[in-house]
TORKOL-4160 file (C-alpha; in steps of 0.2 Angstrom, whole numbers, padded with zeros to 4 digits, m for minus):
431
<pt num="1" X="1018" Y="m0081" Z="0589"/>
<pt num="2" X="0999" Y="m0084" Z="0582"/>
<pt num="3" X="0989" Y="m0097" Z="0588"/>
<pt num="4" X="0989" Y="m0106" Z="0571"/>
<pt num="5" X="1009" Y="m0107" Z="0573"/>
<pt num="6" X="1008" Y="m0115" Z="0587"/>
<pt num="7" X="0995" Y="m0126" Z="0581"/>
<pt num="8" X="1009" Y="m0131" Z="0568"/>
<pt num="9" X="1022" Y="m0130" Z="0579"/>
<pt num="10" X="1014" Y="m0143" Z="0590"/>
<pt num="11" X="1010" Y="m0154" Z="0575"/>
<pt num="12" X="1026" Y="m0154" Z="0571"/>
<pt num="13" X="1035" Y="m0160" Z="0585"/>
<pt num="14" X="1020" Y="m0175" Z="0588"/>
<pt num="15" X="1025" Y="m0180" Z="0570"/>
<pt num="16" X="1042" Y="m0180" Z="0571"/>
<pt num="17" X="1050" Y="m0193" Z="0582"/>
<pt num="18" X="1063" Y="m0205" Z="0580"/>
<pt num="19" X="1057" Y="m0223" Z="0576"/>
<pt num="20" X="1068" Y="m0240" Z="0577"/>
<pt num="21" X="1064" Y="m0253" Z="0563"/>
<pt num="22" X="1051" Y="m0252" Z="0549"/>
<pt num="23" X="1035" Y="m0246" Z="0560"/>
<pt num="24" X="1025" Y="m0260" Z="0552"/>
<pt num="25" X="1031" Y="m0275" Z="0561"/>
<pt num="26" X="1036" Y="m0263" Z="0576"/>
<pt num="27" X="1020" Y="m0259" Z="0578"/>
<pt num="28" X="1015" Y="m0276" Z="0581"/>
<pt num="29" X="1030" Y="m0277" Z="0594"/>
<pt num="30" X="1022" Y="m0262" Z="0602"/>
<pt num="31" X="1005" Y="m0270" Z="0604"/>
<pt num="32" X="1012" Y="m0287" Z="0609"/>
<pt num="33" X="1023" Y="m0277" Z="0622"/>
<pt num="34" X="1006" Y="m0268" Z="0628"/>
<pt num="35" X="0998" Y="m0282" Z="0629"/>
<pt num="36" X="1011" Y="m0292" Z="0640"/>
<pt num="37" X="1015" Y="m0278" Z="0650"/>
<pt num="38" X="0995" Y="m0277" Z="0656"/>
<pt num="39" X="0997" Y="m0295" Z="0664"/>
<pt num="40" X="1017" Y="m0298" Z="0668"/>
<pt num="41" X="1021" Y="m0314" Z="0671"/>
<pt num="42" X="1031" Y="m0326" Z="0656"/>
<pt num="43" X="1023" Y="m0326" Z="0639"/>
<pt num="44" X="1015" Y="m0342" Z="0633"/>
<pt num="45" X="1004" Y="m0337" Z="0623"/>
<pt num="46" X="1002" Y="m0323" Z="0609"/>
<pt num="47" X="0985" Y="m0319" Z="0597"/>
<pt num="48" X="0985" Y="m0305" Z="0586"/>
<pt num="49" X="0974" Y="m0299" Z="0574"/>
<pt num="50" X="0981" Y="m0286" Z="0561"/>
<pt num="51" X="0973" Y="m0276" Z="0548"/>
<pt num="52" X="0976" Y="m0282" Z="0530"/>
<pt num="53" X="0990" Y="m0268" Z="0525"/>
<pt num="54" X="1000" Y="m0273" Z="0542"/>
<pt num="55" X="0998" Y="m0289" Z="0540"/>
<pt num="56" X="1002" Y="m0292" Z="0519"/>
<pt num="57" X="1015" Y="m0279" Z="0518"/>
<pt num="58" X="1028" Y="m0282" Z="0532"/>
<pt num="59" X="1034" Y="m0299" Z="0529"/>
<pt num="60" X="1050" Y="m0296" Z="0523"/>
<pt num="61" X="1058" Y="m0283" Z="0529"/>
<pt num="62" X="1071" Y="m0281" Z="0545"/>
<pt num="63" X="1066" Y="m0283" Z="0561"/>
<pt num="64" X="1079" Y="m0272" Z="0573"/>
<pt num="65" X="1090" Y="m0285" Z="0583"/>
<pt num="66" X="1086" Y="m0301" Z="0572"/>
<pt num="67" X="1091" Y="m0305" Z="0554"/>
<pt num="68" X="1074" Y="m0314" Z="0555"/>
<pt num="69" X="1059" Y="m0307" Z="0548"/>
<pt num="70" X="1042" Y="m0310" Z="0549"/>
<pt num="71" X="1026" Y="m0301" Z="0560"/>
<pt num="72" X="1026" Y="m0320" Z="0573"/>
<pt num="73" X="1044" Y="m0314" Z="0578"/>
<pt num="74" X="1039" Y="m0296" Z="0579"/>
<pt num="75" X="1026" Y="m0303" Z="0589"/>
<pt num="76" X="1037" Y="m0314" Z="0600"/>
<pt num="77" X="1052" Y="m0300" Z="0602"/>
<pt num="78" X="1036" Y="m0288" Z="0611"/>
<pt num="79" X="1030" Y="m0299" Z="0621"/>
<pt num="80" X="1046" Y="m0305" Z="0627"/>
<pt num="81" X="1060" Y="m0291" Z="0627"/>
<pt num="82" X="1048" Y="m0274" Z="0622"/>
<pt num="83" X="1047" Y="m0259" Z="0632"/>
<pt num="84" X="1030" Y="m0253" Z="0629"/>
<pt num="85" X="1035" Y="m0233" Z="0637"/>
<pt num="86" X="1047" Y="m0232" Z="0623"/>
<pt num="87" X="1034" Y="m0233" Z="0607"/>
<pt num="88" X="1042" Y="m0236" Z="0591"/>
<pt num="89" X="1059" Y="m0237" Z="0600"/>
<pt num="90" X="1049" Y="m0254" Z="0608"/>
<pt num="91" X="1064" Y="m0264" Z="0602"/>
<pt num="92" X="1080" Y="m0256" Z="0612"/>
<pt num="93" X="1081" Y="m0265" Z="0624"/>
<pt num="94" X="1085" Y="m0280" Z="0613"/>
<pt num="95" X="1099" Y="m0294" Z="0616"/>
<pt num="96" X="1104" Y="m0309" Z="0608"/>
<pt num="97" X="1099" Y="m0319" Z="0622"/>
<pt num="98" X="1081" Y="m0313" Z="0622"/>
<pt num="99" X="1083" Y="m0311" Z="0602"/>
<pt num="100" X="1085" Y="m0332" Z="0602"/>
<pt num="101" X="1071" Y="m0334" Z="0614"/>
<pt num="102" X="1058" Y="m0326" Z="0604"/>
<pt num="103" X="1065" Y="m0336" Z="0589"/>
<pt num="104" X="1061" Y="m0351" Z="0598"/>
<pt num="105" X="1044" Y="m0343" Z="0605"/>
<pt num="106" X="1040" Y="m0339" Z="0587"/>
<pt num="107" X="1042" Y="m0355" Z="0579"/>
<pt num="108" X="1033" Y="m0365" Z="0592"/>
<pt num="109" X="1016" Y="m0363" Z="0587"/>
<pt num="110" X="1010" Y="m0354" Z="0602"/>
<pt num="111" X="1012" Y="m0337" Z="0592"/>
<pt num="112" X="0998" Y="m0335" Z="0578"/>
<pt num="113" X="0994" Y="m0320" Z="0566"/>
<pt num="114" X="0976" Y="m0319" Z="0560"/>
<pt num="115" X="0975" Y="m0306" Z="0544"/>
<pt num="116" X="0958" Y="m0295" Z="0542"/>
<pt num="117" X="0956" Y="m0297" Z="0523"/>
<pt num="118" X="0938" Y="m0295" Z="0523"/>
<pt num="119" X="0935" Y="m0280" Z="0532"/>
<pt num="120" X="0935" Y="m0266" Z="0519"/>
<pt num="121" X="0939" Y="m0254" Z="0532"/>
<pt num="122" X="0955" Y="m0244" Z="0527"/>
<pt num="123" X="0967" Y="m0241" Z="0542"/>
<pt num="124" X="0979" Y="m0248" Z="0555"/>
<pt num="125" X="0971" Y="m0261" Z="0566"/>
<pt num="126" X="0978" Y="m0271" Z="0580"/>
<pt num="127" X="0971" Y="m0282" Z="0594"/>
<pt num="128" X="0984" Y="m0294" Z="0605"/>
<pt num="129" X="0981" Y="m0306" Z="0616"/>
<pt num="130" X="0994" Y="m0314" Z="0626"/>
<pt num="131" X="0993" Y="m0328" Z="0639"/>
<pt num="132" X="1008" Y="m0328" Z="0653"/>
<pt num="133" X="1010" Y="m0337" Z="0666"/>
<pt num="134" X="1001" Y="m0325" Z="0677"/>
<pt num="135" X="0985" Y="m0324" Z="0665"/>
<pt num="136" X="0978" Y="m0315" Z="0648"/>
<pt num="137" X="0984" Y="m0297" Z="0644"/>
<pt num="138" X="0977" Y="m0290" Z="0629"/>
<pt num="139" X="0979" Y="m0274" Z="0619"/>
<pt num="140" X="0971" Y="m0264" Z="0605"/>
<pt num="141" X="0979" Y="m0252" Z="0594"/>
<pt num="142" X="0972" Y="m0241" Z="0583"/>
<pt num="143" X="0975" Y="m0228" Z="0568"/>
<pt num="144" X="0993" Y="m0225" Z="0570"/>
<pt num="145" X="1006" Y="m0237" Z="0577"/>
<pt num="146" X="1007" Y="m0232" Z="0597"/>
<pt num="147" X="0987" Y="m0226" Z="0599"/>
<pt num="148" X="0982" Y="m0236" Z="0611"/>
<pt num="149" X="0963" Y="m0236" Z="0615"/>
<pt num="150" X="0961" Y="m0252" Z="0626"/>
<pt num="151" X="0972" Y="m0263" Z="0638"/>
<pt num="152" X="0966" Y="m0277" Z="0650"/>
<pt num="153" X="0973" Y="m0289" Z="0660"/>
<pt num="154" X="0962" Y="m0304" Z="0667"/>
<pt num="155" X="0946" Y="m0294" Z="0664"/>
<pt num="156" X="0952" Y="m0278" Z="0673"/>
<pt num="157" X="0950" Y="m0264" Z="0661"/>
<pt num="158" X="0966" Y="m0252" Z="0663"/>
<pt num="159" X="0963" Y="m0241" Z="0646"/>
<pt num="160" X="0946" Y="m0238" Z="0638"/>
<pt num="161" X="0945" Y="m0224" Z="0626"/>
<pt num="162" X="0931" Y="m0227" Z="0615"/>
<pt num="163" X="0932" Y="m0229" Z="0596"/>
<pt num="164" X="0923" Y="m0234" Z="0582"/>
<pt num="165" X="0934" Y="m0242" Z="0571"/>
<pt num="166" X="0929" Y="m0236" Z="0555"/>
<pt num="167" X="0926" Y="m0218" Z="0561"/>
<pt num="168" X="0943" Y="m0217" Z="0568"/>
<pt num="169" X="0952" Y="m0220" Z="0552"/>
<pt num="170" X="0946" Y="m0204" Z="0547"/>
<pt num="171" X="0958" Y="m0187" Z="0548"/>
<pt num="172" X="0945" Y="m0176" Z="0541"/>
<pt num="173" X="0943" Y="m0168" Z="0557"/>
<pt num="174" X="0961" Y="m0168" Z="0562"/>
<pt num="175" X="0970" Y="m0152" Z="0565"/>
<pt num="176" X="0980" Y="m0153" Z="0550"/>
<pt num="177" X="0964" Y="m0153" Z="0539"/>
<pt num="178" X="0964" Y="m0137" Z="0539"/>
<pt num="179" X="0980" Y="m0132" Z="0537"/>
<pt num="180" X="0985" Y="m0125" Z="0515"/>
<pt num="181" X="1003" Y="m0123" Z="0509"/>
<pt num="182" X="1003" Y="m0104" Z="0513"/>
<pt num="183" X="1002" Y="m0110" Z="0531"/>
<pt num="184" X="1015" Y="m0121" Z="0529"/>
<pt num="185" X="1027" Y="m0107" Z="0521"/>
<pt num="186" X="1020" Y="m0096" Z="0534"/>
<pt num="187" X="1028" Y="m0109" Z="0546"/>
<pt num="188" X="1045" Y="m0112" Z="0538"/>
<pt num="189" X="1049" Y="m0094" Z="0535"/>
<pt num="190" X="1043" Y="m0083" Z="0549"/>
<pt num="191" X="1045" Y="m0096" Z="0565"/>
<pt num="192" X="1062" Y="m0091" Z="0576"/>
<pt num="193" X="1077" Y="m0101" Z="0573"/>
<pt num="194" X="1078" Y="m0106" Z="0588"/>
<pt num="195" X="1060" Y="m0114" Z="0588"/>
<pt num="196" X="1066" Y="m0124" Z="0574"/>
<pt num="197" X="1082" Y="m0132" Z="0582"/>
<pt num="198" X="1074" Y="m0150" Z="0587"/>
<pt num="199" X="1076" Y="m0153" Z="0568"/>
<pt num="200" X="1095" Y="m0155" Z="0570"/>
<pt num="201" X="1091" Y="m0172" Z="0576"/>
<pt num="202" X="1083" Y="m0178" Z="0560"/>
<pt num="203" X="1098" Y="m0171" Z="0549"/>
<pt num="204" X="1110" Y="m0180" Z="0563"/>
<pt num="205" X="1100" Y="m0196" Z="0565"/>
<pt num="206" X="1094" Y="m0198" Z="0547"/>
<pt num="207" X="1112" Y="m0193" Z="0541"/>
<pt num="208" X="1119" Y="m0208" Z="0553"/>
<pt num="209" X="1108" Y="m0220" Z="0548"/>
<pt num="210" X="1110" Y="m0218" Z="0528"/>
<pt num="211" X="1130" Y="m0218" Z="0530"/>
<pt num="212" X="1130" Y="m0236" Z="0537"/>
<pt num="213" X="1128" Y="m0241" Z="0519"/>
<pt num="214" X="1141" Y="m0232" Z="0514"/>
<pt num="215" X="1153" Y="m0236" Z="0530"/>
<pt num="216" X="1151" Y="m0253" Z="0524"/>
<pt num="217" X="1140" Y="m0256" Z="0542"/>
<pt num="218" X="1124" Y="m0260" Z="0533"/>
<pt num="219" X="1124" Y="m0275" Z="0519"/>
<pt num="220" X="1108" Y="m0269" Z="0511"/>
<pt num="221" X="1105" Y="m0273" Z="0494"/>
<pt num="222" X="1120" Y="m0261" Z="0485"/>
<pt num="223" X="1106" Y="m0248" Z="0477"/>
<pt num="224" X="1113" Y="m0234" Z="0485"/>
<pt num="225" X="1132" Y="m0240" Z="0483"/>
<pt num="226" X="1128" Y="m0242" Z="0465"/>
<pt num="227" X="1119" Y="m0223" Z="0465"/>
<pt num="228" X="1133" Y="m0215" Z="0473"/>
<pt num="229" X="1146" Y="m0226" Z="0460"/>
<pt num="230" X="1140" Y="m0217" Z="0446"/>
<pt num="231" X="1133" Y="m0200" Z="0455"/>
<pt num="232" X="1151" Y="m0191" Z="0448"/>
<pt num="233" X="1145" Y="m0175" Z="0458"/>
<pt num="234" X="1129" Y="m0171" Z="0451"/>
<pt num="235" X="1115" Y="m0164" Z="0463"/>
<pt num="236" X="1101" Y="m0174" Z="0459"/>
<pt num="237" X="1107" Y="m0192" Z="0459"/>
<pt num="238" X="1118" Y="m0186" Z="0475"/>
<pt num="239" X="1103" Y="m0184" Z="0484"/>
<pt num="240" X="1094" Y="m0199" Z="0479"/>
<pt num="241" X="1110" Y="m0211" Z="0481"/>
<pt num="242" X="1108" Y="m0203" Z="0502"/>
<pt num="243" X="1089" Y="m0206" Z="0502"/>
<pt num="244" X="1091" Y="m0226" Z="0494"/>
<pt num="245" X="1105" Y="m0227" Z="0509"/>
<pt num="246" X="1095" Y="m0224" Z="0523"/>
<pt num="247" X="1083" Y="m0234" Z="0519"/>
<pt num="248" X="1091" Y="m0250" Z="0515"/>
<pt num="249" X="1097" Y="m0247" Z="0532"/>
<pt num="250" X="1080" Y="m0246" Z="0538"/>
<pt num="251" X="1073" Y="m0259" Z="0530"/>
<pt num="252" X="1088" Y="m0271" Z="0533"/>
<pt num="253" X="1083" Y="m0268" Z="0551"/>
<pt num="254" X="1102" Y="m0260" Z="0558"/>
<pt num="255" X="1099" Y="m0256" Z="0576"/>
<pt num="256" X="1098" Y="m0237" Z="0573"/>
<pt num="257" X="1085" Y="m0224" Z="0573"/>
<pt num="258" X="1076" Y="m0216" Z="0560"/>
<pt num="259" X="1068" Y="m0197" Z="0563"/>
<pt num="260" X="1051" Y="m0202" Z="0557"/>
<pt num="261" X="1036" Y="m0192" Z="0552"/>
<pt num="262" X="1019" Y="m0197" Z="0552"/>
<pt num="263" X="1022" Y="m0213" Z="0559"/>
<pt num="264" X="1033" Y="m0220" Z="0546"/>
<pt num="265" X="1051" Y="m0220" Z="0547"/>
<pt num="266" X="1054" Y="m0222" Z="0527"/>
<pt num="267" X="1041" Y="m0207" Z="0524"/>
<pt num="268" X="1054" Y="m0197" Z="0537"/>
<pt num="269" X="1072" Y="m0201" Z="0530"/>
<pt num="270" X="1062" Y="m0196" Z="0512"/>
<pt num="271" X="1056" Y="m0181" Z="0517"/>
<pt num="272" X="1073" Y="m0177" Z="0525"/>
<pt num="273" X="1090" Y="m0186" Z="0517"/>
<pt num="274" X="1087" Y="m0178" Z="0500"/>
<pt num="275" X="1087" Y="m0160" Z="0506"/>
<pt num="276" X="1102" Y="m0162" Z="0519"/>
<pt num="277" X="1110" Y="m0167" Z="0503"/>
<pt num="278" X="1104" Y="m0156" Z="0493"/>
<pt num="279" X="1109" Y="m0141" Z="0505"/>
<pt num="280" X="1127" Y="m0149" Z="0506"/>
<pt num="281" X="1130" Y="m0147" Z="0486"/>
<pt num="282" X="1123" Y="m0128" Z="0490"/>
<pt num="283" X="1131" Y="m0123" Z="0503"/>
<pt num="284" X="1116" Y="m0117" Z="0512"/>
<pt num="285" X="1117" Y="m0112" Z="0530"/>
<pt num="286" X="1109" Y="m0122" Z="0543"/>
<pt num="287" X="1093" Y="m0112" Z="0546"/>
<pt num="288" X="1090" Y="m0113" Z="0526"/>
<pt num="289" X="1092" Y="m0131" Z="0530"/>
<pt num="290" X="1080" Y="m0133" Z="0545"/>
<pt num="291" X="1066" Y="m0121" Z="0537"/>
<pt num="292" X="1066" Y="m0132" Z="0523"/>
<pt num="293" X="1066" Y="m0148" Z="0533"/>
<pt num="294" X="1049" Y="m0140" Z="0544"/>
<pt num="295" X="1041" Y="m0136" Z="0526"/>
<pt num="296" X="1045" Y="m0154" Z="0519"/>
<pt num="297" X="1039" Y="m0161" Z="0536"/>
<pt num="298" X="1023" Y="m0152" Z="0538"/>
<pt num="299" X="1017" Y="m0155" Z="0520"/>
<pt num="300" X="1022" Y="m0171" Z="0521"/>
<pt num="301" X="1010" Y="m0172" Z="0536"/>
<pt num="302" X="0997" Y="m0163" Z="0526"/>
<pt num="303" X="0995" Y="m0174" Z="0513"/>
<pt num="304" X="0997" Y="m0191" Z="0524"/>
<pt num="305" X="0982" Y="m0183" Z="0533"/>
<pt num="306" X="0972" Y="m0182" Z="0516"/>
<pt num="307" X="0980" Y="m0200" Z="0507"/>
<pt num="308" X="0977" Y="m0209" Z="0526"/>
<pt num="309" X="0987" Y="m0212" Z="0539"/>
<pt num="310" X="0989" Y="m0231" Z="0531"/>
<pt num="311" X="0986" Y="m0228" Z="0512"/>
<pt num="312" X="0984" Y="m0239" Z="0497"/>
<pt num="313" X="0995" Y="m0227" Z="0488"/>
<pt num="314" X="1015" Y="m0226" Z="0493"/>
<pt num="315" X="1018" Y="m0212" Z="0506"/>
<pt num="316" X="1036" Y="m0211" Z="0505"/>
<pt num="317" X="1033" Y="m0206" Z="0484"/>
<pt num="318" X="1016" Y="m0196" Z="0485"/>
<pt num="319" X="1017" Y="m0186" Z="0501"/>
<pt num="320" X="1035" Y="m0187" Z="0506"/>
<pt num="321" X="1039" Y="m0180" Z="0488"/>
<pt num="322" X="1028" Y="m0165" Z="0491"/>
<pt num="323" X="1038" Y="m0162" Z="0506"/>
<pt num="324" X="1054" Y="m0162" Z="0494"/>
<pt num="325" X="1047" Y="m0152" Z="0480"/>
<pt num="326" X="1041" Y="m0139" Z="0496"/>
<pt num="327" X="1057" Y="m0141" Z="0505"/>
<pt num="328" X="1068" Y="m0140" Z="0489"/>
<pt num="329" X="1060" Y="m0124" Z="0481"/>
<pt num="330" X="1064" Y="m0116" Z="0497"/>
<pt num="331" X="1081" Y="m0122" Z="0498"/>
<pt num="332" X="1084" Y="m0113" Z="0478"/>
<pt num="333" X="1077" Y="m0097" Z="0483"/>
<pt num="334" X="1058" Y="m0100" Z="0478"/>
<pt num="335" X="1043" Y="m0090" Z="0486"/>
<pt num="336" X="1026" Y="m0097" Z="0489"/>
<pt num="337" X="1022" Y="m0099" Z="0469"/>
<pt num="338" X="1036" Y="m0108" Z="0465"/>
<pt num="339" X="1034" Y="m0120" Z="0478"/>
<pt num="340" X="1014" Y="m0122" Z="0473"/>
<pt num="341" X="1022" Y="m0124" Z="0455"/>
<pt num="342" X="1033" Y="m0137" Z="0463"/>
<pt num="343" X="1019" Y="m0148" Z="0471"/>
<pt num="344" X="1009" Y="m0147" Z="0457"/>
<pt num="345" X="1023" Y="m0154" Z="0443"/>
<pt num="346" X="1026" Y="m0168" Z="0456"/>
<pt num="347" X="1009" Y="m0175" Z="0457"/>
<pt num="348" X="1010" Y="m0176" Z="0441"/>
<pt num="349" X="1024" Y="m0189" Z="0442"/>
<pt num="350" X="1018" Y="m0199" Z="0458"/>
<pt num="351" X="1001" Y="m0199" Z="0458"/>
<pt num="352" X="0992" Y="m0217" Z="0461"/>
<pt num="353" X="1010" Y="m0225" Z="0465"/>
<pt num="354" X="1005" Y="m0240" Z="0476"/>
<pt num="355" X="1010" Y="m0248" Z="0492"/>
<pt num="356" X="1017" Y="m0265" Z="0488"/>
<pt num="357" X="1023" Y="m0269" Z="0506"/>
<pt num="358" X="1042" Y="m0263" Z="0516"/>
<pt num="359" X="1057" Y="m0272" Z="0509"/>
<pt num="360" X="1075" Y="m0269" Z="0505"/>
<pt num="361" X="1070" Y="m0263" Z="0487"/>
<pt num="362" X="1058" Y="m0247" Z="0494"/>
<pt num="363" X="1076" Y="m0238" Z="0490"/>
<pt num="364" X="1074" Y="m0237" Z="0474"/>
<pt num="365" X="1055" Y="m0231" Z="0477"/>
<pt num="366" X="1063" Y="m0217" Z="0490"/>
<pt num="367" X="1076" Y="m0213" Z="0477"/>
<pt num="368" X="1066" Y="m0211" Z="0462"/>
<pt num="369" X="1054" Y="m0199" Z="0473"/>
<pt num="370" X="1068" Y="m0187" Z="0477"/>
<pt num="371" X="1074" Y="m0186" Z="0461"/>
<pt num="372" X="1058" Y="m0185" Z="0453"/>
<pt num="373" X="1054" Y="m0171" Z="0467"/>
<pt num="374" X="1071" Y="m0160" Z="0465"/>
<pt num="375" X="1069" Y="m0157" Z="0446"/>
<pt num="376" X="1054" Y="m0153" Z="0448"/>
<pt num="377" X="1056" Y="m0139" Z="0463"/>
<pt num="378" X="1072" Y="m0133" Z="0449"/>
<pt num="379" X="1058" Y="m0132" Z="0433"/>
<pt num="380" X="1047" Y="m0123" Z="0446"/>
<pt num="381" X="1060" Y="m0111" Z="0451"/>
<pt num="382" X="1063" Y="m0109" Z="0431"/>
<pt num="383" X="1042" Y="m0103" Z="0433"/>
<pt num="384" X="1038" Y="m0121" Z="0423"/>
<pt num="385" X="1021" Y="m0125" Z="0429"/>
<pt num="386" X="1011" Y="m0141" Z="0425"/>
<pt num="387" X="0995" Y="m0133" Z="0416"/>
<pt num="388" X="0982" Y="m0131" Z="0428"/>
<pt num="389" X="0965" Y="m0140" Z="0427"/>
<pt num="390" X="0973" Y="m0153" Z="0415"/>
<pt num="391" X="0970" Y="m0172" Z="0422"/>
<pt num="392" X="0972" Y="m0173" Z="0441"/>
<pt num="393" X="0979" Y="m0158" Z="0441"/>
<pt num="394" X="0969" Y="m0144" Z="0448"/>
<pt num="395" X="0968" Y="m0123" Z="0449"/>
<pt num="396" X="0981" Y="m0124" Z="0464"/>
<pt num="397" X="0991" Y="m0136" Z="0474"/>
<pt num="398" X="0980" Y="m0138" Z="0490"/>
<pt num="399" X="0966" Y="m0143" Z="0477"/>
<pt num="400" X="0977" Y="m0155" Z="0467"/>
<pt num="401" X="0983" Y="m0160" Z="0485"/>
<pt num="402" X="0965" Y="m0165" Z="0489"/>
<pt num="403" X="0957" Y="m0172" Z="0472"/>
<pt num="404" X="0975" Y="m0185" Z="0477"/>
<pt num="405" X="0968" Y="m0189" Z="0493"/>
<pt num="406" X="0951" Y="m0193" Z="0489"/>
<pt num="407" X="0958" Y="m0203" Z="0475"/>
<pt num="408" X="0966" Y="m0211" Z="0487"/>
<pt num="409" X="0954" Y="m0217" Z="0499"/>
<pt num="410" X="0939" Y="m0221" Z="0491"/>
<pt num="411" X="0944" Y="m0221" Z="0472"/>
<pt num="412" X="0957" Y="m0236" Z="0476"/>
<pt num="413" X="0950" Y="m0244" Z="0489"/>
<pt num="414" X="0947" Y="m0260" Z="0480"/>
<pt num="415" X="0962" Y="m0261" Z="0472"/>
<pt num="416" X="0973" Y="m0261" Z="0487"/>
<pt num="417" X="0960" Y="m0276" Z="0494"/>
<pt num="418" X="0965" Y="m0285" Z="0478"/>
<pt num="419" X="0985" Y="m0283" Z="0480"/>
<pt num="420" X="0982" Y="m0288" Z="0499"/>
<pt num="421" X="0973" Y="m0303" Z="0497"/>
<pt num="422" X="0987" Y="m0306" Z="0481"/>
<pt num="423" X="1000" Y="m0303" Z="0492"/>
<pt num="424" X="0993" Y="m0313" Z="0505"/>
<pt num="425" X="0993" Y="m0328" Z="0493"/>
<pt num="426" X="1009" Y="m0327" Z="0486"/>
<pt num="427" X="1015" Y="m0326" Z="0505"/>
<pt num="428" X="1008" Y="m0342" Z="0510"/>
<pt num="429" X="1013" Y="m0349" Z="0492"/>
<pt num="430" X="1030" Y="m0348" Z="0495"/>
<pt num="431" X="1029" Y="m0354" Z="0514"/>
């Protein structure tokens, strides 16, 4: 195997990990957790400081082991029940018992959320403080959702890695920066099999969580139900009926994993559920499966890496529906072309798609990027190409990839500060 397979390889398996709850508020369960870990002792106690994007967008959606939403209970269920060792699994550990204590704790006044909306730094940002009865824990996180750089209890230094918080937001020097499509194909088609086989976890865990809607488990909101009602066996509105599924389970907070990638569980069940779908109308075998699940993966990654790791743009419809579009092209027989063909008439579709905060209704955002994705892998297959160097487009899709991502991060930067502070205010309006 040659070094830059590996390289991907390792990538793959660091991205890819399961995930339980939304990874915005258990994020904040982690750092919490982190931070009361440092000390011990009895929370009393709970500061923390968020960056605007965690702490506008992830007020209303579910929290695993509590109907209640909110980032103070997130906070509260950390500090009090969270096993830090398990990252974005924090929550497992979760009983009803310790689920009506942190209610109590969270509506007590002693747990407060302070949101950076002034900062114009763009990026996940975390600093916790909690107070037990055995003294003052704190805990910073930054960049993705477990990266811990600093823990300290009672002025005792236990975790120093230094950061600059700006600089770290930055993935320009990740591995995955210099990674193209051709690698990615490169990945998916020569890699062994068996190499490959840890994906049968996100087609089994991605699979279960989407069926609790339709199993009736889930309440969710009834987009998928609705899909699925009127489906009548055709491919495409299959396969997004699965994707809205899982994540109305997701974001109604049902105590069951999600295989993420990058960090987020809704961008992993995209890049996932529509394929497994898909596969299941074609009949395709499981390796055609898996190597199409490692493509939509790793591009998924790839144009996470260039959007941000916490982007003003919507990662579950602009990266994870390159992944489709990849995965999909794959899965109908397409060669390196077609899927550049593919990627390309998709941007064309998502591109500058917002992030307007995790809910229930981030479904119908999933669902509309899958189908939106899958048509375009067929026209590609069909050799229907987006004309190059028209609007965003460019002369290939690694440069469209990258005119996107830079868009992304400096050309939107102070619109998504505007819909922060918005959605800040409407918040506390309706409080």
């Amino acid at each position: 195997m040659s070094e830059s397979l590996n390289v991907l390889h390792r990538i793959l398996k660091k991205e890819v990990t399961p995930a339980l709850g939304c990874t915005g508020p258990t994020a904040v369960s982690y750092v919490a957790a982190e931070a009361a870990a440092a000390v011990g002792g009895k929370p009393q106690k709970i500061a923390v400081k968020v960056d605007r994007h965690i702490g506008t967008k992830n007020s209303d959606v579910g929290i695993p082991g509590t109907p209640v939403v909110g980032l103070k209970m997130a906070a509260a269920l950390g500090a009090l029940a969270g096993d830090a060792a398990a990252g974005l699994e924090v929550l497992h550990n979760v009983t009803p018992e310790s689920e009506r204590e942190a209610l109590a704790f969270s509506q007590s006044g002693n747990v407060t959320v302070d949101v950076d909306l002034e900062t114009d730094i763009l990026g996940l940002f975390m600093d916790c403080t909690v107070t037990t009865d055995k003294g003052v824990g704190r805990a910073v996180v930054v960049k993705t959702h477990t990266n811990l750089v600093y823990r300290e209890a009672n002025g005792q230094v236990q975790v120093n890695i230094p950061y600059d918080r700006r600089a770290s937001m930055s993935e320009a020097h990740d591995e995955m920066a210099s990674f193209r499509m051709a690698d990615f194909y490169r990945y998916a088609t020569e890699m062994p099999l068996e190499e490959l086989l840890f994906l049968r976890e996100a087609v089994t865990m991605n699979k279960t969580l989407a069926k609790t809607i339709f199993d009736r488990k889930a309440k969710g909101a009834g987009f998928a139900l609705s899909m699925m009602g009127r489906a009548d066996g055709n491919l495409i509105r299959k396969a997004k009926a699965l994707t809205a599924a899982g994540s109305e389970a997701r974001m109604e907070g049902f105590s069951l994993p999600a295989m993420s990638c990058a960090t987020s569980g809704n961008v992993g069940l995209t890049a996932s559920l529509p394929l497994i779908s898909m596969a299941e109308d074609l009949g395709s075998s499981e390796e055609q499966l898996l190597r199409a699940l490692a493509l939509s993966f790793l591009t998924t990654i790839c144009v996470k890496n260039r959007i941000g790791r916490v982007s003003s743009m919507c990662a579950c419809v602009t990266a994870a529906s390159q992944g489709i579009a990849a995965g999909a092209s794959l899965l109908l027989g397409g060669d390196l072309d077609c899927i550049n063909r593919a990627v390309n008439n998709t941007v064309v579709n998502i591109f500058g798609v917002v992030c307007d905060g995790a809910r229930l209704a981030c479904a119908l955002k999933l669902s509309s990027a899958a189908g939106v994705a899958i048509e375009c892998a067929m026209m590609a297959k069909d050799g229907v190409m987006t004309p190059a160097n028209e609007g965003i487009v460019a002369g290939n899709a690694d440069q469209t990839l990258d005119f996107m991502g830079d868009f992304a991060q400096h050309g939107m930067a102070g619109s998504d500060l505007a819909l922060c502070k918005a959605l800040y205010k409407k918040q506390n309006e309706r409080c």
